[in-house]
N, C-alpha and C positions, 0 to 999 in steps of 0.2 A: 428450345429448352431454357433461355437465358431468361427469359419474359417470369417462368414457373419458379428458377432459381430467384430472381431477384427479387420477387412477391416474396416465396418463403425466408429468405436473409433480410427483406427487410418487415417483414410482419413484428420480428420483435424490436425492429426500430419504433415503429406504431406504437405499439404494446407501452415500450419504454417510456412515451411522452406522457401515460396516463400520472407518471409518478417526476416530484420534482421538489428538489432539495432547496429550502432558504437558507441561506446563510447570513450572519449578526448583520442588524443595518445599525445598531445603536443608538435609534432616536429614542427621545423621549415624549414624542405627540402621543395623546392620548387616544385612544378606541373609539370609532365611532360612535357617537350615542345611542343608547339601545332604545330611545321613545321612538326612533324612526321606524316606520312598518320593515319588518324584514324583508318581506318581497319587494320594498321598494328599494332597502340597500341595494337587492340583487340586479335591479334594473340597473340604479345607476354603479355599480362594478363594471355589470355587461356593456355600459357606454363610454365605461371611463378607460376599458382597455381598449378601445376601437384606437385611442388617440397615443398608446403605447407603441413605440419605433423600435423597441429592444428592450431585451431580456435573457433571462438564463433560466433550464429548467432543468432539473436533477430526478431520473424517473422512477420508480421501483413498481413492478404489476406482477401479479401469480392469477394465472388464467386454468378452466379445465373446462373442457367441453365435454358435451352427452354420452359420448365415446369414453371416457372417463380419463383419458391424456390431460395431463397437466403441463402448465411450462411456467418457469421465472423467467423476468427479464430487468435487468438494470442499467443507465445512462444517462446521458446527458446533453441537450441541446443548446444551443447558442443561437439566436434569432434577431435579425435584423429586416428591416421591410426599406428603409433611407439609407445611400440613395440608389438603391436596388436589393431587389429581393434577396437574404443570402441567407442561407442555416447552414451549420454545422451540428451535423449528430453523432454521437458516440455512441454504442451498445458496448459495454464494459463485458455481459455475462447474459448469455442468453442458454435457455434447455426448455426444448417444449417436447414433449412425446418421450423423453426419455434420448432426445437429438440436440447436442449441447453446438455451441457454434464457437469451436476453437477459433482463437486470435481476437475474438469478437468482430466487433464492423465499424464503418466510418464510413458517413456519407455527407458529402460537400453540394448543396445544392445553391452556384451563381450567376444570377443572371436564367439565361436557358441553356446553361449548361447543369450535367448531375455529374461529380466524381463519384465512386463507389469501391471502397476497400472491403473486399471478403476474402482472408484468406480460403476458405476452403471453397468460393466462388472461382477464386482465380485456378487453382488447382484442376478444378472440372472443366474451365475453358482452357487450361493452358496457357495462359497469360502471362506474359514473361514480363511485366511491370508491377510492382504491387498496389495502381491505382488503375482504375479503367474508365475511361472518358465515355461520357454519354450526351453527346448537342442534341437536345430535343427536338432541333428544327430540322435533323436529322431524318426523324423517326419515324416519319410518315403513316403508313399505316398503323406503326407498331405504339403510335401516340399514347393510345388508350392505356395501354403496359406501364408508360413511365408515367401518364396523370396517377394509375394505380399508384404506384411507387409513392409519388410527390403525397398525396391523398394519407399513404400511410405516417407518413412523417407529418403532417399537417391535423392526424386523425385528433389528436387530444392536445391542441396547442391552446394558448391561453385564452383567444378569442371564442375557442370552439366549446370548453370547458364552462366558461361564466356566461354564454348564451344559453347553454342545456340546461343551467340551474335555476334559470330565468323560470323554466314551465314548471316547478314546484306549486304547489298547493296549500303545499305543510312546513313551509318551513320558518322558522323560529330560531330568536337569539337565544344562548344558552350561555351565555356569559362573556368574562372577557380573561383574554390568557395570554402570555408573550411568547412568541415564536420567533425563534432566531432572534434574541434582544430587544424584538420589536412588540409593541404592546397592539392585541387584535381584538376583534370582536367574535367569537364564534357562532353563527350558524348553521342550526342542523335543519335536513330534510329529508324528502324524496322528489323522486318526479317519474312519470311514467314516460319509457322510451321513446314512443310513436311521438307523444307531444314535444319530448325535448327534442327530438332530430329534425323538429319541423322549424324550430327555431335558427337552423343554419340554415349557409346560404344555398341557396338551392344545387350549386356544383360539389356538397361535401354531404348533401343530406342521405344520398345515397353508398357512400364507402361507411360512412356512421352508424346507419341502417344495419348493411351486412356484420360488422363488428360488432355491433349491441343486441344482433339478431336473437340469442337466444335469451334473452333476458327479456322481464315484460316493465318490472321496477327496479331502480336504485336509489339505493339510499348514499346520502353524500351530505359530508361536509366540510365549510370553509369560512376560513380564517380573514377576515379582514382588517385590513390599514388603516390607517387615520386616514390615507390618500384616497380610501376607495376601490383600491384594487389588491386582488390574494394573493395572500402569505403563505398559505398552504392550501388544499384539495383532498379529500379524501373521496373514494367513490367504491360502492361495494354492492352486490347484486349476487342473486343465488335464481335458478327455477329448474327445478328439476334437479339433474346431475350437471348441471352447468352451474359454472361460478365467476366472478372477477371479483379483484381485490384489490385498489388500486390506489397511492397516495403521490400527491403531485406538490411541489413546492418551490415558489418563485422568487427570484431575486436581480437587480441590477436594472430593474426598468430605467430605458433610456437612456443608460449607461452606452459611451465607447464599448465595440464589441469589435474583437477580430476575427472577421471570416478572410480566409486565404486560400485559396486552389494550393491542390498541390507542386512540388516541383516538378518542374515539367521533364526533366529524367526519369521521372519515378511513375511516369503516366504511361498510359499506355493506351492504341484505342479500341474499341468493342470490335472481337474477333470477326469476323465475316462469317457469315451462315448461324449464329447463333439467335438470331432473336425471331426464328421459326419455330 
């Protein structure tokens, strides 16, 4: 049961990354110049965060699937890859189906370890710490479950985001605007799904896939820096009785970032029998 719980507590972790909050940087550089082809800013964005080691993203997304269920979700991520993998993700407020997720969540993913805070997660295992440890090199058969997991937090992260934008067709400056103090370039577009998913790497093209499944286009757009890399994300898609709606906004690249496991009082480890 743990495997089904920990997909549905963290789908709105997923969900959360698609949105992300910039905060003032105060410069005064100027906007990229707009004679540059647009699809070639997009390129180089999409190369220029390959070289990004940290960041912060603040999330906001309202999803509704064919079923006609709807959910918000909102958070915050903290991402470092130097000198090991570490996130820290918050879900401040999540409600999909009309199923809100008291306490919200928190998930510390360092190293191949995953911490995981779900109040109402712990409640249905019984958990008598209010963190629950997860060693990947654990997990043996159950691997597949936590790449899920990892896949969901990783789903709309800043690499995955300005790759997808890359397979645009249409896309076009639209002027220049400041975001969070900082002076950008705006570009708008679309891209069709199958093309953008094919632009990740081949381990995330398929959790992207099933996420974007119902959707055929999206429309998106993004704010760029003097440095080349976004300040904001917008992304929005409709077909049929499905929708996403989803606003992303970046800040502190390659900034000190603090990831910390929890205190180990406060940890606990994954019940026995649960991840069947």
């Amino acid at each position: 049961m743990l495997k089904r719980r920990i997909s549905l507590a963290t789908a709105a972790a997923g969900a959360a990354l698609v949105a992300v909050t910039v905060a003032g940087c105060g410069t005064t550089a100027q906007p990229i110049q707009v004679n540059l082809a647009a699809s070639e800013v997009l390129a180089q964005t999409a190369q220029k965060t390959a070289d990004v080691t940290s960041y912060t993203v603040d999330a906001v997304v309202n999803v509704k699937d064919p079923n006609g269920s709807s959910g918000k979700a909102q958070g915050r991520m903290l991402y470092q890859s130097k000198p090991e993998l570490a996130v820290d993700l918050t879900i401040d407020s999540a409600d999909f189906g009309g199923q809100g997720l008291p306490g919200g969540a928190r998930i510390v993913l360092q190293g191949d370890t995953v911490y995981v805070k779900v109040e109402a997660l712990n409640k249905m295992l019984g958990a008598t710490k209010p963190w629950v440890k997860v060693p990947l090199k654990e997990m043996g058969d159950d691997q597949g479950q936590i790449d899920q997991l990892l896949s969901q937090i990783q789903q709309f992260d800043l690499g995955g985001v300005t790759e997808m934008v890359t397979a645009s067709q249409d896309v076009k400056s639209v002027g220049t605007e400041n975001v969070g103090g900082e002076d950008t370039t705006h570009y708008a577009g679309t891209f069709p799904v199958d093309a953008a998913v094919k632009q990740l790497p081949a381990d995330k093209q398929e959790r992207a896939r099933t996420n974007l499944a119902e959707l055929k286009n999206v429309k998106f757009d993004i704010w760029v820096g003097a440095d080349k890399l976004p300040r904001k994300v917008t992304m929005s898609g409709s077909e049929k009785d499905a929708s996403m709606d989803a606003t992303l906004m970046f800040k502190g690249y390659n900034e000190p970032v603090s990831i910390q496991a929890p205190p180990a009082d406060q940890v606990g480890e994954l019940p026995k029998g649960t991840t069947n």
